[in-house]
C-alpha positions in Angstrom: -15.3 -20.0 23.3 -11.8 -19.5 21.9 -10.4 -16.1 20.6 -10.7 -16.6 16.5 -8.2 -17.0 14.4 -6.7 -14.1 12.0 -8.2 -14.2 8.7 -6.4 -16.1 6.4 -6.7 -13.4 3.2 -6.6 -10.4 4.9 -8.5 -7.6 2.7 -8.3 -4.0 4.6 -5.6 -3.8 6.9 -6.9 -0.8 9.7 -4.1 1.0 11.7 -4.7 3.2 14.7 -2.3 5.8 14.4 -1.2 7.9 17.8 1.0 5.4 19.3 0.7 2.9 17.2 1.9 3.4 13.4 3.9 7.1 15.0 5.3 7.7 18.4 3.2 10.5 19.2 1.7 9.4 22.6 4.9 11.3 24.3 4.1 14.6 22.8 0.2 14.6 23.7 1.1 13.4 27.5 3.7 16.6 27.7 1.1 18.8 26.8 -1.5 16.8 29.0 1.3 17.1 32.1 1.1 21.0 31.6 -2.6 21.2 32.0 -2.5 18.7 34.8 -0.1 21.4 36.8 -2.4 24.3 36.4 -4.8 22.3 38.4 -2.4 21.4 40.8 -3.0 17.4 40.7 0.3 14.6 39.3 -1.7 12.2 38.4 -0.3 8.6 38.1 1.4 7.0 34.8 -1.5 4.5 34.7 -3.8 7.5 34.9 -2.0 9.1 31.9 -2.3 6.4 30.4 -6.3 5.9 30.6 -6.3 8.9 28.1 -4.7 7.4 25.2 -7.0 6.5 22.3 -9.8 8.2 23.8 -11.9 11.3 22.8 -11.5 12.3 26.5 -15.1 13.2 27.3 -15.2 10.3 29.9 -11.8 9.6 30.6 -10.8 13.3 31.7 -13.2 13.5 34.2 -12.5 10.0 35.8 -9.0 11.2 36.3 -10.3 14.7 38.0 -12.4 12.6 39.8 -10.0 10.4 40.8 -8.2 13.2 42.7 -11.4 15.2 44.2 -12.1 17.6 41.2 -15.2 18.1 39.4 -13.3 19.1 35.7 -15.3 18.5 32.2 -12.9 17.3 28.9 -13.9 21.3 27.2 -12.1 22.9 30.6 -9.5 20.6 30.4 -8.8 21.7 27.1 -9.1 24.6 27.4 -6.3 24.9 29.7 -4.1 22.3 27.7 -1.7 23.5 24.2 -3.1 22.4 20.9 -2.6 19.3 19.7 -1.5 20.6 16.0 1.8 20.8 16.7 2.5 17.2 17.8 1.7 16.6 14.0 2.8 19.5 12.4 6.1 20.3 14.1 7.4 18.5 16.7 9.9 15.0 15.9 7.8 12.3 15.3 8.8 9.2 14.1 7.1 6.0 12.3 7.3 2.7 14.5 10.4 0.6 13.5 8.6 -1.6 11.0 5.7 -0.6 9.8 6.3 1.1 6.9 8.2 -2.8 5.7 4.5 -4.6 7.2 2.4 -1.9 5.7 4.2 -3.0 2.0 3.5 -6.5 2.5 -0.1 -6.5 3.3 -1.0 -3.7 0.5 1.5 -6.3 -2.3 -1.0 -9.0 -0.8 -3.7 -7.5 -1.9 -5.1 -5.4 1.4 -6.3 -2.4 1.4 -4.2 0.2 4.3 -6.8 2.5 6.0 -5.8 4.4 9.3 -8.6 4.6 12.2 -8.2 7.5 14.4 -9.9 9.4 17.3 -7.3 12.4 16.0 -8.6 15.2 13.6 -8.5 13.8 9.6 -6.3 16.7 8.6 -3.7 16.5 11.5 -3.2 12.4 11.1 -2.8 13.3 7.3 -0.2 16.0 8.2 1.4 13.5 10.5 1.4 10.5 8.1 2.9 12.4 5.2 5.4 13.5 7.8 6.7 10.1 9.4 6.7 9.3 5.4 3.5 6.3 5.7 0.8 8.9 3.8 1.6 6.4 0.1 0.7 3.7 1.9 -2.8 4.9 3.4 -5.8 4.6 1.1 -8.6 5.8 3.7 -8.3 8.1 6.6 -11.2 8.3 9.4 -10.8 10.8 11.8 -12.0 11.9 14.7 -14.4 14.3 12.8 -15.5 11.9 9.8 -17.9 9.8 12.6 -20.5 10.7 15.4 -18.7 8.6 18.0 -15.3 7.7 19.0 -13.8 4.6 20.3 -14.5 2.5 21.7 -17.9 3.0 20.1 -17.4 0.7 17.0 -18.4 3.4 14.2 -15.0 4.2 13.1 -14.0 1.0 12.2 -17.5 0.0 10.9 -16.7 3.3 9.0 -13.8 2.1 7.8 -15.1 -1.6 6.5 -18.3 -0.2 4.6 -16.0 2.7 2.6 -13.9 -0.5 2.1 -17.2 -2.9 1.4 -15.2 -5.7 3.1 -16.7 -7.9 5.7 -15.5 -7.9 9.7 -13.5 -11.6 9.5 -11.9 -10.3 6.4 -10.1 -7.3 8.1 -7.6 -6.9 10.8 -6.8 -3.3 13.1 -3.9 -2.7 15.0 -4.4 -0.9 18.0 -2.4 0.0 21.0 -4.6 1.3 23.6 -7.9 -0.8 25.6 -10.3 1.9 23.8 -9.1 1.0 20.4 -8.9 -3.0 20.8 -12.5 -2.4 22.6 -13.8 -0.4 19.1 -12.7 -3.1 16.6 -13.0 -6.1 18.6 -16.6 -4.7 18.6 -16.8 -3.9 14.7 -15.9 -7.7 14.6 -12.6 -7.4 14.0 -9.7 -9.7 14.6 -7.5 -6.7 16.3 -3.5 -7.4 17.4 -2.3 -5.3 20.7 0.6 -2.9 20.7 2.7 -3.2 23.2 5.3 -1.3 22.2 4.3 2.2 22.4 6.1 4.6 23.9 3.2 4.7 26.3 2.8 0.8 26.6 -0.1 -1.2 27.8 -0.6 -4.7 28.3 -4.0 -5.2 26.1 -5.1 -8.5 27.4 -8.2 -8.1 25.9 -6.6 -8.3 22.3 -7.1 -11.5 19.9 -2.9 -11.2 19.6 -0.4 -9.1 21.5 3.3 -7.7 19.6 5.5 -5.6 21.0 7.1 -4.7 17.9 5.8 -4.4 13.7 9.1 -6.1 13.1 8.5 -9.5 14.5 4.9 -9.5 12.6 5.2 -11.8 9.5 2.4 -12.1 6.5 
């Protein structure tokens, strides 16, 4: 069976933000890096990596495990700066493009909602900062479901506040957890590749390494 094809009139468009509409990936990984060094472990790029677009409650201790330490997601944070001033303060930036793809698919008639593992109020203070916050009818945050990608809920979430159907949406993620999440909410979901933290997302229906060479 074939991957399916993208929908030909696309009705909510669903953006992942951290990485993917704004380059904050960097930021978080800095802070992450910090936190690593009080436990005295360098983890690997691919194992800094693992974390993006996750919640961190499984991925944090798979890394610690990874290097012979029994360490929960809560200790890790604990240890690690808050996240609120990767949105708040520090120089993000939009991904070249998006703002100009975002324009076309709301004049086509789609809806823009972003999808997020990230608190609601910090990726509204960091869309209204990397100026894409007219473009965004819907937020869902982290704390607007019960479970985080790659659990589907947020982008079945998403689709019901919407009432559109699965095969009339598309999401566009850049990390395996988010693919895995809307791929599993049924929707037709392109891979990133050009993060500042890339991966390779072969599990996406369609792979782009920039919003620029997208066309609708």
């Amino acid at each position: 069976m074939g991957k399916p094809h993208r929908p030909e009139c696309v009705k909510a468009a669903l953006f992942d933000f951290d990485g993917t509409l704004a380059d904050t990936e960097r930021f978080g990984i800095e802070l992450d890096e910090k936190a690593y060094a009080s436990y005295g472990i360098e983890p690997t790029e691919a194992e800094k990596a693992s974390l993006s677009g996750t919640d961190g409650l499984e991925s944090i201790p798979v890394l610690f495990r990874a290097h012979g330490m029994d360490v929960s997601a809560a200790e890790f944070f604990a240890r690690r700066g808050p996240s609120d001033i990767i949105y708040q303060e520090l120089p993000i930036k939009a991904s070249p493009g998006a703002r100009l793809l975002m324009q076309r698919l709301h004049a086509a008639g789609a809806r823009i909602a972003v999808v997020s593992t990230t608190r609601h109020a910090l990726v509204e203070a960091g869309l209204a900062r990397v100026g894409l916050a007219d473009l965004v009818e819907l937020v869902i945050g982290g704390d607007d479901v019960g479970r985080h990608k790659p659990h589907p809920e947020p982008y079945t979430h998403a689709l019901e506040a919407f009432d559109v159907a699965p095969a009339e949406a598309v999401a566009f993620e850049d990390s395996p957890s988010g693919v895995a999440s809307a791929q599993a909410a049924g929707v037709y979901t392109l891979g990133f590749t050009g993060s500042c933290v890339p991966q390779e997302l072969p599990a996406a229906d369609e792979r782009f390494s920039s919003f620029q060479e997208l066309r609708w």
